[in-house]
C-alpha positions in Angstrom: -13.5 11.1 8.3 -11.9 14.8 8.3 -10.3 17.4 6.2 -6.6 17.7 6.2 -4.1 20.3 5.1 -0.5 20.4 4.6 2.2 23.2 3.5 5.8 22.0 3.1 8.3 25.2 3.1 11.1 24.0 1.2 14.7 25.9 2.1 11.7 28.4 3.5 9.3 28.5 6.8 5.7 27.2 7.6 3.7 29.9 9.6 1.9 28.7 12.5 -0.7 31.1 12.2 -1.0 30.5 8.5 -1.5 26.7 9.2 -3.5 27.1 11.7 -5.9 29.0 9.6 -6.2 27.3 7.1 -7.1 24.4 9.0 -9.8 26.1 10.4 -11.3 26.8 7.1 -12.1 23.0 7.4 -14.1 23.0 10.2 -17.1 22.0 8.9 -15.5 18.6 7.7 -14.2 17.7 11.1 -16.4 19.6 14.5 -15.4 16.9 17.0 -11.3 17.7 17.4 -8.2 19.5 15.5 -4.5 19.6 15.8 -1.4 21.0 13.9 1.7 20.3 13.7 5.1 21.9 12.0 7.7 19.2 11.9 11.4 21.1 11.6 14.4 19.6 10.0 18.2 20.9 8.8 19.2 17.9 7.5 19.9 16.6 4.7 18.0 20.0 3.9 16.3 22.8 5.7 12.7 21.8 5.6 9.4 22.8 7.4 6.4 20.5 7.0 3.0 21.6 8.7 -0.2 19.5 8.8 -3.2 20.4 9.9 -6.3 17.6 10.7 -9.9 18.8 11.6 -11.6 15.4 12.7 -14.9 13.8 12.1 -14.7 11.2 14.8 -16.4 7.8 13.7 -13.6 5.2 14.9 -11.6 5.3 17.9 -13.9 8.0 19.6 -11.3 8.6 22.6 -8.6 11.2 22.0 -6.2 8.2 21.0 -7.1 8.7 17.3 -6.4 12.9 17.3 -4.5 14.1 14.4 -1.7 15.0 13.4 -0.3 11.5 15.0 2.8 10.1 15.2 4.3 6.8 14.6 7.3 6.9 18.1 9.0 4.7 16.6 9.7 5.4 13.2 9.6 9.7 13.6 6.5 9.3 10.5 3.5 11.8 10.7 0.0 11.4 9.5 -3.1 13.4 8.2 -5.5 11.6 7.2 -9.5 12.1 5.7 -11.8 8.4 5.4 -12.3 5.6 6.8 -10.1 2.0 6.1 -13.1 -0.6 6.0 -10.8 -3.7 6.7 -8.5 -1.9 9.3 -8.6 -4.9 11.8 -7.8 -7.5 8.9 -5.0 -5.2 8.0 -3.9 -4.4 12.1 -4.2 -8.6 12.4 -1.3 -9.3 9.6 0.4 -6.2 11.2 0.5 -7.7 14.8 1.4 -11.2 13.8 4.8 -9.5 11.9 5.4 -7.8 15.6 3.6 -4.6 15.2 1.8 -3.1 18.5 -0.9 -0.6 18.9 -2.0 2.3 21.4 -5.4 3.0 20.1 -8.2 1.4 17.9 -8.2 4.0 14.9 -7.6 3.1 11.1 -5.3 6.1 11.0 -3.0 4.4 13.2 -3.3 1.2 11.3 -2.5 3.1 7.9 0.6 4.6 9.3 1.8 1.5 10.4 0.9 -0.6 7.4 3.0 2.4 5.7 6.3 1.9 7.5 5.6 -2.1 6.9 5.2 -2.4 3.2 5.8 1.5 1.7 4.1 2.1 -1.0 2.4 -1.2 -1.7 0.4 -0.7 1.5 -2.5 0.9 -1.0 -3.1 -2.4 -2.2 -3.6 -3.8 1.6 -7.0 -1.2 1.8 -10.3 -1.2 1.0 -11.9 1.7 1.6 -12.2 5.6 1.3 -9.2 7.9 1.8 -6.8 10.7 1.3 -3.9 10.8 3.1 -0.5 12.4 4.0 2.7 11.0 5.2 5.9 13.2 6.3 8.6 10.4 6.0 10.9 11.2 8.4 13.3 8.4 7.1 12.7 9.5 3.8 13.1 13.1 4.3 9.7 12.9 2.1 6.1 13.2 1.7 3.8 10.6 0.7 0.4 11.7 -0.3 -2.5 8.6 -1.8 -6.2 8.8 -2.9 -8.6 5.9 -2.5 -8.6 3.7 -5.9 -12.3 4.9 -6.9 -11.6 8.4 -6.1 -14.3 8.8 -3.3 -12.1 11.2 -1.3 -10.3 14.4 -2.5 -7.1 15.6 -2.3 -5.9 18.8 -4.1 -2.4 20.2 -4.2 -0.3 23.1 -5.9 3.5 24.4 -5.9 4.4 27.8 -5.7 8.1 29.0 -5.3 9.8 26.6 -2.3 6.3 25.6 -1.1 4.0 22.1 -1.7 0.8 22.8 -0.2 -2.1 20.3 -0.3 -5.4 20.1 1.0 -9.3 18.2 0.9 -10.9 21.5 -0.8 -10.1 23.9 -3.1 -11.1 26.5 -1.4 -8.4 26.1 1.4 -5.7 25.8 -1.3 -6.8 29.6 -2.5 -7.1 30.6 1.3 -3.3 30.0 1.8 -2.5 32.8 -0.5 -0.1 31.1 -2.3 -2.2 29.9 -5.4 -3.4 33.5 -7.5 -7.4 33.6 -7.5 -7.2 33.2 -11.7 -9.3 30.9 -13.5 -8.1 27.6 -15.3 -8.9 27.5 -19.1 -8.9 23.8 -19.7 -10.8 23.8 -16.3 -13.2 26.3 -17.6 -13.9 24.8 -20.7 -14.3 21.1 -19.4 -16.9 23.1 -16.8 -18.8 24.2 -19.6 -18.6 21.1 -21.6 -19.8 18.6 -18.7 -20.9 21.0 -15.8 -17.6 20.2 -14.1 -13.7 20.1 -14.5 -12.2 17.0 -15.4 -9.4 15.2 -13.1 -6.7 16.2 -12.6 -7.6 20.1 -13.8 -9.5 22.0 -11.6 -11.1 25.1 -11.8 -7.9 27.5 -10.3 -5.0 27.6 -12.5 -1.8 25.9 -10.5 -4.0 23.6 -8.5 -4.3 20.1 -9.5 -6.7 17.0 -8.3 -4.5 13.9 -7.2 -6.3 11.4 -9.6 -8.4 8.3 -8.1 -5.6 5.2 -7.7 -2.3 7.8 -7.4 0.0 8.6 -5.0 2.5 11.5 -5.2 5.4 11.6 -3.8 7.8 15.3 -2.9 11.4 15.0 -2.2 13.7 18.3 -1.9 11.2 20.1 -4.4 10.8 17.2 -6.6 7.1 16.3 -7.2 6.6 12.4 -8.6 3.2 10.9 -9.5 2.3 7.2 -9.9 -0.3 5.2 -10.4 -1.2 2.4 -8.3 -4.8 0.7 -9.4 -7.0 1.2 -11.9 -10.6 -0.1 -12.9 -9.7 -1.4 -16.0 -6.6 -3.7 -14.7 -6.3 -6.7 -17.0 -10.0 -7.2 -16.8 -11.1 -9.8 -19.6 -14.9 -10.7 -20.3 -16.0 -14.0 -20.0 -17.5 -15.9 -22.2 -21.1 -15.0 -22.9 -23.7 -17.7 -21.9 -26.9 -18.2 -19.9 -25.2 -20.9 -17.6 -22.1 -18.8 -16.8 -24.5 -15.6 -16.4 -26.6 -17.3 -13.3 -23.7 -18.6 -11.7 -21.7 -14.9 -11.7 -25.1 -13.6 -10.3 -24.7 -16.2 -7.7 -21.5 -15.5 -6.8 -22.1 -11.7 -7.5 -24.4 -11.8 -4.0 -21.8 -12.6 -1.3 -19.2 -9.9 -3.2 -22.2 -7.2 -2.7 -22.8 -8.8 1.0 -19.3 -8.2 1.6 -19.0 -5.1 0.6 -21.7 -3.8 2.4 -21.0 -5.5 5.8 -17.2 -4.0 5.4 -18.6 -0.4 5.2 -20.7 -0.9 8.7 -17.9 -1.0 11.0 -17.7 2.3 13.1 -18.2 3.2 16.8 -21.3 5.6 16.1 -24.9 4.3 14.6 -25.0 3.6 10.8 -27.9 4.8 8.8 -29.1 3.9 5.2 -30.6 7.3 2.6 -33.5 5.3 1.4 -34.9 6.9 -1.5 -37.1 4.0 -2.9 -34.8 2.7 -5.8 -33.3 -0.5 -6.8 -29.7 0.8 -5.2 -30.8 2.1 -2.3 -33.2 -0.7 -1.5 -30.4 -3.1 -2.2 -28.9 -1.8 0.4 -31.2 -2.5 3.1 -32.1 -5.8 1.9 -28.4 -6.9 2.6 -28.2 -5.0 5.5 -31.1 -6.8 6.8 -30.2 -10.3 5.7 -26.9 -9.9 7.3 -29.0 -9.8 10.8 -29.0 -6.0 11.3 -32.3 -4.0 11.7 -31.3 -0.5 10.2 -32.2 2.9 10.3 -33.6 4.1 6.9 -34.1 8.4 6.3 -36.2 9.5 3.3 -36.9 12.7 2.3 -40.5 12.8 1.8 -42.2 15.6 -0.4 -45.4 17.4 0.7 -46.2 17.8 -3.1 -47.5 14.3 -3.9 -45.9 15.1 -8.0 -42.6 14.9 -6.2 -42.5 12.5 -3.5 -41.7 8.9 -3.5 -42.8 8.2 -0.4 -45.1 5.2 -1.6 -42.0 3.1 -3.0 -39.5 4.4 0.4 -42.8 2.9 2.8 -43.0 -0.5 0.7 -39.2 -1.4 1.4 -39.0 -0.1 4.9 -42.4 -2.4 5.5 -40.8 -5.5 3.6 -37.7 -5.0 5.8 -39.1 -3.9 9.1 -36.6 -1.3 9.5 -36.3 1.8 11.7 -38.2 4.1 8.9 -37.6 7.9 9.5 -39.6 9.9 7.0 -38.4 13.7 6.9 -41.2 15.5 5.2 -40.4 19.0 3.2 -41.7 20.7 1.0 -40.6 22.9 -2.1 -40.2 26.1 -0.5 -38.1 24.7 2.3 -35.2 23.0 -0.5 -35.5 26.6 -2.3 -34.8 28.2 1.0 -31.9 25.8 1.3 -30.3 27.0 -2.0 -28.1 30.0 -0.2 -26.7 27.3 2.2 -25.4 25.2 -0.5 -23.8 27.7 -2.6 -22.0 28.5 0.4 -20.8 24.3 0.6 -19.4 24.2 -3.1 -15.7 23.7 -3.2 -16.3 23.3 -6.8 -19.2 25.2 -8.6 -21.5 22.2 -9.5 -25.2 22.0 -11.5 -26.1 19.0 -9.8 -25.4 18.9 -5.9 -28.2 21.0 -4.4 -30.4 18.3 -3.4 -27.0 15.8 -2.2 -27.0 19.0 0.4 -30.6 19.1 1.6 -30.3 15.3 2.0 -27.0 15.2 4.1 -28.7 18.5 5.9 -31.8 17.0 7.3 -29.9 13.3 7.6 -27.3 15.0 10.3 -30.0 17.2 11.6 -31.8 13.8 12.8 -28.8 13.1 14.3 -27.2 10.4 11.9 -23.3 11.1 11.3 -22.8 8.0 9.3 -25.5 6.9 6.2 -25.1 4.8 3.6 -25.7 5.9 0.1 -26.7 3.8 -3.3 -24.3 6.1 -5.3 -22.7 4.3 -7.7 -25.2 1.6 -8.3 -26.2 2.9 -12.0 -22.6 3.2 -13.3 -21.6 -0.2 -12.1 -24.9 -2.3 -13.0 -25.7 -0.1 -16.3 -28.9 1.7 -14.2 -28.5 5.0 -17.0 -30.1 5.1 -20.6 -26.6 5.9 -21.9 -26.2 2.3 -21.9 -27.9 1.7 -24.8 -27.8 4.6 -26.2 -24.2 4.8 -26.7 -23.4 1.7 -28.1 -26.0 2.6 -30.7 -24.5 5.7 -31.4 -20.7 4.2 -31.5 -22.0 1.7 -34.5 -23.5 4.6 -36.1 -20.2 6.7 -35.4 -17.9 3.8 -37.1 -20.1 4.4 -40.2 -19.3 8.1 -40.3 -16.0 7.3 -40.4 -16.2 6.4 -43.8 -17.7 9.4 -45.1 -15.6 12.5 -46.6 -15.3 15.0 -43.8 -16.4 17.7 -46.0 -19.6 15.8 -46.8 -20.2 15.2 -43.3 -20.2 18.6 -42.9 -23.3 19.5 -45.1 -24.8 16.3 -43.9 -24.8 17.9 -40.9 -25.9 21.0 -41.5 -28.6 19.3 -43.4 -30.2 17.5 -40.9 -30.0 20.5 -38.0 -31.6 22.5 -41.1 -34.9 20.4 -41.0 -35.1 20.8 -37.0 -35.7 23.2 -34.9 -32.9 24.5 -32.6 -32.9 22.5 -29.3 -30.2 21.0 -27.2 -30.8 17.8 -29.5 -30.2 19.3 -32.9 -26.7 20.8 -31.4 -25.9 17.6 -30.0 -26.7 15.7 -33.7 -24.6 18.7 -35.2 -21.7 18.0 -32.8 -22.1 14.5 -33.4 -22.2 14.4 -37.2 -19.5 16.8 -37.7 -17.7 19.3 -34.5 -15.3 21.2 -36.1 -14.1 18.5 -38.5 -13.7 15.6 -35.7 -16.1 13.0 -34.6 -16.9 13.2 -31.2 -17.5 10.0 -28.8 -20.8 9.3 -28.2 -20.6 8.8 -24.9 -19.3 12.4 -24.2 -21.6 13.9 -26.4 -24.5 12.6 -23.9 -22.9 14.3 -20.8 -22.3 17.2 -22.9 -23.5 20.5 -21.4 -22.2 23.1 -23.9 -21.3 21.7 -27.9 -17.9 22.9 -28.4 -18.9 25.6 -30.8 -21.1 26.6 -28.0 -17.9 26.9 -25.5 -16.2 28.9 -28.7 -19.1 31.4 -28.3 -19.3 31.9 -24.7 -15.7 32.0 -24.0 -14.4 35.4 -24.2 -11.0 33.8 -25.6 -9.7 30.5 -26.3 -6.8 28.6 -27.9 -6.0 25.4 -29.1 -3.5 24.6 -26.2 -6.6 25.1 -23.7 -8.7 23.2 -25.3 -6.2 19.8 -26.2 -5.6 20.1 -21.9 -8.9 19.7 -21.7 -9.8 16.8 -23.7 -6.4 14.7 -23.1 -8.1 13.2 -19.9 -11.1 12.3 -22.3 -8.8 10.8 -24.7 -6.6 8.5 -22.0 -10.0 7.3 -21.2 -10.8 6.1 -24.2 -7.8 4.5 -24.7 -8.2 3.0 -21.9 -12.1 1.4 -22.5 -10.8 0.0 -26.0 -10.8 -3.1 -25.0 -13.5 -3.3 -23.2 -17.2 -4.5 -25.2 -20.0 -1.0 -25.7 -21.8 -1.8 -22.4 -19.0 -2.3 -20.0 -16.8 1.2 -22.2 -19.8 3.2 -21.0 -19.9 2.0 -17.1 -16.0 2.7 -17.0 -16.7 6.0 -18.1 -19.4 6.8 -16.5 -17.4 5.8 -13.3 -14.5 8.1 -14.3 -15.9 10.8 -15.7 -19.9 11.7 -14.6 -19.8 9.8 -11.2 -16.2 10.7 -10.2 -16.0 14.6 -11.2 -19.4 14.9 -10.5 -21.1 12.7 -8.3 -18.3 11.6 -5.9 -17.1 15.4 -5.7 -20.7 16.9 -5.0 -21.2 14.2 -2.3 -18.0 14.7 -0.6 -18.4 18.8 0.2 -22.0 18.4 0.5 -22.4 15.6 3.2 -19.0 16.8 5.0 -20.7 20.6 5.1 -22.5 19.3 7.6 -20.3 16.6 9.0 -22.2 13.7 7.7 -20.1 11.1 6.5 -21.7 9.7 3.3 -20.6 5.7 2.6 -20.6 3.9 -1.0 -20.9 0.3 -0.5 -21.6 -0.6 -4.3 -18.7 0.9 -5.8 -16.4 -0.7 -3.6 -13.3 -1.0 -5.6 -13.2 -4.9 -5.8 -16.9 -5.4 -6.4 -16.8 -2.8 -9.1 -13.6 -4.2 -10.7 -15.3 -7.4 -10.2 -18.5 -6.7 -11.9 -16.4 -5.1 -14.9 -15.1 -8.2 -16.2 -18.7 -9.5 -16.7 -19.7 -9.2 -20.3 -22.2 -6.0 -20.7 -24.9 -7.9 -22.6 -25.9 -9.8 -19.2 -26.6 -6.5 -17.5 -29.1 -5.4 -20.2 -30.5 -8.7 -20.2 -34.4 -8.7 -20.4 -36.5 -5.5 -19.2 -35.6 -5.9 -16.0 -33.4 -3.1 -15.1 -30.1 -3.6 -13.3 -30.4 -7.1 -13.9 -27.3 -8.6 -12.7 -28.0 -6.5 -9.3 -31.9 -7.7 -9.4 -30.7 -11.3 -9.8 -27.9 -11.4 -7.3 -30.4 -10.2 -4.6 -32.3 -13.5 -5.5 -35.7 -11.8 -5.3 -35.8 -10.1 -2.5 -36.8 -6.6 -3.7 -40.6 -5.7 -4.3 -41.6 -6.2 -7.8 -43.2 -2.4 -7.3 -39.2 -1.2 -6.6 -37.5 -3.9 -9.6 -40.1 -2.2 -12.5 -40.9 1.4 -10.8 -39.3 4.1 -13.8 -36.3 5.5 -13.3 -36.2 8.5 -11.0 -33.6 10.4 -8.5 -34.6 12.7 -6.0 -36.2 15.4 -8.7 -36.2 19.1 -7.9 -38.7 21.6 -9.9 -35.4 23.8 -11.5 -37.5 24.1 -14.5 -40.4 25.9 -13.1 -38.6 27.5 -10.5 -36.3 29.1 -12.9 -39.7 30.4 -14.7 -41.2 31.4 -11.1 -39.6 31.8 -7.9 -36.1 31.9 -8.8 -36.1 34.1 -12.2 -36.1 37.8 -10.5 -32.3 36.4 -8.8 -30.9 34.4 -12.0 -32.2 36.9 -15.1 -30.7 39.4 -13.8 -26.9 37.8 -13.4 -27.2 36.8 -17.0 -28.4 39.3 -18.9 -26.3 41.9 -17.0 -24.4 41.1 -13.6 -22.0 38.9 -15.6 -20.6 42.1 -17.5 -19.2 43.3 -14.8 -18.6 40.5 -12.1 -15.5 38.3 -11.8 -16.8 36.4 -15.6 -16.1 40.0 -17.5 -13.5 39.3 -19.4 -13.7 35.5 -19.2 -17.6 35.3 -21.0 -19.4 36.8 -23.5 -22.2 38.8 -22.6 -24.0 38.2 -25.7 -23.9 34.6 -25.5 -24.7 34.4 -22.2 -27.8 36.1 -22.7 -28.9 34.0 -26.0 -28.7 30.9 -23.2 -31.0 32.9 -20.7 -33.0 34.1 -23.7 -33.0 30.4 -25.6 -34.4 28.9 -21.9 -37.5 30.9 -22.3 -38.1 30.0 -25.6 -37.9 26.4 -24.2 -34.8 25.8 -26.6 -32.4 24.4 -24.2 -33.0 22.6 -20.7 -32.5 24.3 -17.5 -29.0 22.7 -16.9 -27.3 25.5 -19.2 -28.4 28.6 -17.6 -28.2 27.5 -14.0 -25.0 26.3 -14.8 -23.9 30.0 -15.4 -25.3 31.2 -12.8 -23.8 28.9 -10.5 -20.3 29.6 -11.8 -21.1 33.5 -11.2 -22.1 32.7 -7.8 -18.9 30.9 -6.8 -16.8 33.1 -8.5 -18.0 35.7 -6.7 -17.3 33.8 -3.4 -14.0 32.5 -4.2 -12.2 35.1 -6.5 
């Protein structure tokens, strides 16, 4: 696990310094070793190619896996950030074709398995990673990103350079991206609280998508795609018999997955919050024959803690139980730190820091995490909502859209304004179109909302901004309601949200956060399963619940639905309104948003909150986005 850079000069130089700095910015991803390298060449053209590596040592601790590394015999360098689960089934097939090895890492494994079989060596991993290649055959650089997207990788062009990187942030650092804001990234910020893949936030850098590799040559920059969730999955035939037997067969997949994702040189914990994912975990941890270490976070406030349901599965598994205890005050005080982690401004990754903080701080560097779990095994509401809502959506269709205007405006008419009667507008009628259902429940901001608080905007913008949506959807057409919303709550919500907050948040403090259950196999796997078996019943998760073969508590299986909750609501009221009113009724006017917001909308959002009109999620949401701005432009 590390953070890697790259700049390729092309017809131009690569400072040393420059390289050097900038792979110092990612420090915090990698504290146990660094190294840089600028590879020179004249021919076939003049081109400089630096790489930087800042390394997070969990296999191979011995300074045989350092960074940048070389493969003798072929001239090929190598950056790399995660961690190849199957590395010795991969260095096996490699030896027996006459392949040798100096050290024990995965990163010398992937650069070997490169050189063997090119580009199709992608499909030989399973596992998390982004990674650079210089091909010194070539005369070109490879870069990939793990199929589910669990790693980042950014890059950007400017004049003769190719820069890439695993933050943003480090990107902008270079100096060779301008500090200005992205409008298709800005309005899919406001839309769903973050940008959508491959837009970012900065205008000129772009997200490598989950599944893609890119390839430069001479200046050329080519993108392909190499997996994807949906593949030629085909549902199966929906019946009771066939349903037990792919839960049977559905519990060594999820024992396989698991077990791949223990392998490292340094103790393995497991984040143990007291849910069905999390718990799932630990029972197949400890059926496999391993005790493990679980870490809750255990509230002093009894309304917040789950300490109860955490104690029942450590006690059913006997496992090494850590309980760190904390209370409200010190996850507020905790607040500064992660503002000061976001590579991306985020609404939703302030308690994924406190966990990885106090995790590392009780000296864990690897944990386990049930992330994941509820987009693969249909764990959210949104999987019956929004088939609902797509039947009632099809019968729109028929109506005149003039009439569906004032049928709109009809029904927000008898309601009072709330984040519910905007949706039902939006969803009746936004601006003429009908807008998926399934968007419309991670929507943040209503799009004549965005229109309001936007300072400008154009139709250009805004089409950038929804063609990911709409690939999507193309995409999930064949798929049936249930198994459409878990492939978009996989690439939309979990990857641009989830995945990214868990990624700069654990590596901020050089924790190295695992996803066992959406291990790309397993989760392609459990896609081609018909979605009516994992609504089945009340039980919830019941595909997961089944293949586990009753293992779990009954306390855990039919316990309501909750994360780790913090008090933003009241806090926003209490403690934290004196910092936050003040940005949005006035700061915003003249910080880095100026002439990118509207004041007056902004402050009808602060004001709306008050008047308990809208949740808590829109105004922290511009306050956040002040925040970074102010750090990062």
């Amino acid at each position: 696990m590390c953070g890697i850079v790259g700049i390729v000069g092309h017809r131009a130089s690569v400072s040393t310094e420059l390289l050097e700095r900038a792979t110092r910015s990612l420090a915090h991803r990698g504290p146990d070793d660094h190294g840089t390298i600028v590879i020179r060449e004249e021919s076939p053209e003049p081109v400089e190619i630096g790489l930087g590596n800042r390394r997070l040592a969990i296999l191979d601790l011995s300074p045989l896996g350092h960074q940048p590394m070389q493969d003798p015999s072929t001239g090929n360098w190598i950056v790399y950030n995660g961690e190849i689960y199957n590395f010795r089934d991969v260095r096996r097939e490699l030896q027996q074709s006459g392949a040798s090895f100096v050290s024990d890492s995965d990163t010398e494994v992937l650069l070997k398995a490169y050189f063997a079989w090119g580009e199709q060596c992608l499909l030989k991993f399973r596992g998390m990673f982004a990674f650079a290649i210089w091909d010194a055959g070539q005369h070109r650089l490879f870069i990939a990103r793990d199929p589910m997207g669990i790693k980042p990788l950014y890059y950007a062009q400017s004049g003769g350079y190719f820069i890439f990187a695993s933050e943003v942030r480090t990107l902008l650092g270079t100096g060779f991206v301008p500090s200005h804001l992205s409008q298709p990234g800005l309005t899919n910020y406001l839309t769903f609280g973050s940008a959508y893949d491959p837009i970012t936030l900065i205008d000129g850098i772009s997200a490598l998508p989950a599944g893609e590799y890119l390839t430069w040559k001479r200046g050329e920059v080519s993108r392909s795609s190499y997996w994807n969730l949906v593949g030629e999955n085909r549902s199966i035939a929906d019946n009771t018999e066939d349903r037990a037997a792919a839960a049977a067969n559905l519990r060594p997949m999820l024992e396989d997955a698991v077990r791949q994702q223990l392998v490292s040189d340094v103790p393995v914990g497991i984040f143990l919050s007291g849910g069905i994912d999390s718990s799932a975990l630990v029972s197949i941890v400890k059926r496999g024959g391993v005790t493990p270490s679980t870490f809750s976070i255990v509230f002093r406030e009894a309304e917040f803690s789950e300490a109860e349901h955490s104690r029942a599965v450590a006690r059913q598994f006997q496992t090494d139980h850590h309980e760190i205890t904390v209370s409200q005050s010190d996850v507020l005080a905790a607040i500064p730190g992660a503002f000061a982690a976001m590579d991306s401004p985020t609404m939703d990754g302030i308690n994924t820091f406190f966990i990885s903080r106090e995790t590392r701080a009780a000296g864990i560097k690897v944990v386990l995490s049930g992330l994941g779990g509820d987009e693969v095994f249909a764990g959210y509401s949104s999987f019956r909502a929004v088939p609902r809502m797509e039947r009632a959506r099809s019968a729109l269709e028929y109506i005149p859209r003039p009439l569906r205007t004032s049928i709109a405006y009809a029904a927000t008419a008898l309601v009072s304004s709330s984040d519910q009667s905007r949706k039902l507008n939006s969803f009746v009628c936004d601006n003429g179109h009908l807008i998926h259902p399934y968007f419309l429940s991670r929507m943040l901001f209503t799009r004549s909302q965005v229109d309001s608080l936007l300072a400008s905007s154009d139709s250009v913008s805004s089409a950038i901004a929804a063609a990911e949506q709409r690939a999507l959807l193309k995409h999930s057409s064949r798929l049936d309601p249930v198994n459409r919303v878990s492939y978009l709550e996989s690439r939309c919500y979990m990857l641009n949200t989830l995945l990214r907050d868990a990624d700069f948040m654990s590596m901020s403090q050089g924790l190295e956060l695992r996803v066992p259950l959406i291990d790309h196999q397993l989760a392609s796997a459990v896609l081609t399963l018909p979605g009516s078996w994992k609504l089945n019943g009340s039980t919830p998760k019941k595909l997961l619940v089944e293949a586990l073969n009753g293992t779990l508590p009954d306390q855990i299986v039919h316990r309501p639905k909750r994360g780790f909750t913090l008090p933003f609501e009241r806090w926003m009221r209490e403690e934290l309104r004196a910092e936050i009113e003040p940005v949005l009724t006035k700061t915003i006017s003249s910080g880095p948003l100026a002439n990118v917001l509207r004041m007056d909308s902004v402050r009808r959002v602060w004001q709306d909150f008050l008047a308990g009109k809208t949740s808590w999620t829109r105004p922290w949401s511009l306050f956040v986005l002040h925040r970074w701005c102010e750090l990062h432009l």
